[in-house]
C-alpha positions as CSV (number, residue, x, y, z in Angstrom):
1,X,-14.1,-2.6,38.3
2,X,-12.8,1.0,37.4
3,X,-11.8,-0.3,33.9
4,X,-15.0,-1.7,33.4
5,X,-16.9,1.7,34.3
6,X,-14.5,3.2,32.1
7,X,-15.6,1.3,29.2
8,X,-19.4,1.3,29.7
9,X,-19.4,5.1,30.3
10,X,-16.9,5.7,26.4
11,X,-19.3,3.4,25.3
12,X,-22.2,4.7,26.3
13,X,-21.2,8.2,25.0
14,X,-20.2,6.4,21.4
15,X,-23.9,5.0,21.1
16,X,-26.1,8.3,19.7
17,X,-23.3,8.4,17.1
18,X,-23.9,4.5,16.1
19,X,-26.0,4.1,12.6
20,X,-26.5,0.4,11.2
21,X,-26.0,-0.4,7.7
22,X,-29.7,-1.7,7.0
23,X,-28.5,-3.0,3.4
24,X,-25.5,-3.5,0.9
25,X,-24.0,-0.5,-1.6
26,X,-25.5,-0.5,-4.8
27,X,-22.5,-2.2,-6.4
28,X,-21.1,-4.8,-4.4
29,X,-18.1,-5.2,-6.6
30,X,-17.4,-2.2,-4.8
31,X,-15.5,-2.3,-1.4
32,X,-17.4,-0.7,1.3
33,X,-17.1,-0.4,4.9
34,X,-17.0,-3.7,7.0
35,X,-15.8,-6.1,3.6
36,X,-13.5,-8.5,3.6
37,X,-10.7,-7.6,1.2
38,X,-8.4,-10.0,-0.6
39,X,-4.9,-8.2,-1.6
40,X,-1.8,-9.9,-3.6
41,X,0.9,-7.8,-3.4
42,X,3.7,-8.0,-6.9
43,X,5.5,-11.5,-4.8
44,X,1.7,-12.8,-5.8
45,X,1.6,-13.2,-1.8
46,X,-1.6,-13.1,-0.3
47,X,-3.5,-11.2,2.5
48,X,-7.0,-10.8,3.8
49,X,-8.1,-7.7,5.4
50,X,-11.5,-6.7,7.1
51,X,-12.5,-2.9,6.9
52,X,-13.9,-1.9,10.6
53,X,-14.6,1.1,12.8
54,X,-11.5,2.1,14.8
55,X,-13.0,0.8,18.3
56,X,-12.6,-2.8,16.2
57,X,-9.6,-2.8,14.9
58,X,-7.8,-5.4,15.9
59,X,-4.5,-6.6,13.9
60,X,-4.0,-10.1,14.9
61,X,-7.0,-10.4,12.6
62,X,-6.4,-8.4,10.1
63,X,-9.1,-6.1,11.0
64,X,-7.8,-2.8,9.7
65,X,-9.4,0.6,10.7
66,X,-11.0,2.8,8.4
67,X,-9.1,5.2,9.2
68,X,-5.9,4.0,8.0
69,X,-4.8,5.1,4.9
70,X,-4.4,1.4,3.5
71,X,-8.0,1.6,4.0
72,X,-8.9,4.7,2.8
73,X,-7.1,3.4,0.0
74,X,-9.4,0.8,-1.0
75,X,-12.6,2.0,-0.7
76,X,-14.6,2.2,-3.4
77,X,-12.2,0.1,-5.5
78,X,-12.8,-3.1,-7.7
79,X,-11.8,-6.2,-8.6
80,X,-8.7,-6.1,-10.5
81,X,-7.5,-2.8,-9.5
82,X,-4.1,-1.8,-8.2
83,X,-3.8,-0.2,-4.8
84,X,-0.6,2.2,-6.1
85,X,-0.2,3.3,-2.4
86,X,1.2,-0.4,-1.2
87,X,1.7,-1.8,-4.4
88,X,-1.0,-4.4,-3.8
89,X,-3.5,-5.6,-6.1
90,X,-7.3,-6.4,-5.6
């Protein structure tokens, strides 16, 4: 029960800070915040990764925090572009 109280109360404090994205970025070639990001990396192997807030991270999904700097790495990037950082490729 005291873990549970724990986690209502952090969450509780999180919620005034909480915005919803009502609608998509203006180009949705783009990658924005909570896509779903295919990368090949120069082995042409291939990954899938899902952009999230750090309370939904969770890496047996592939659900990478935006505050990672794989992440921060491919925001606003396109189709076709190289991701220098990891030597993956959009």
């Amino acid at each position: 029960m005291r873990g549970l109280d724990l986690r209502i109360r952090y969450l509780q404090k999180r919620m005034p800070d909480l915005r919803v994205r009502a609608a998509y970025p203006d180009d949705e070639r783009k990658i924005f915040f909570a896509a779903f990001v295919w990368l090949k990396n120069e082995a042409q192997v291939q990954i899938e990764y899902r952009i999230v807030g750090s309370d939904e991270r969770d890496y047996k999904k592939n659900n990478i925090s935006l505050d990672l700097p794989l992440a921060q790495a491919l925001i606003g990037k396109k189709v076709d572009d190289e991701v220098a950082r990891r030597g993956y490729k959009i």
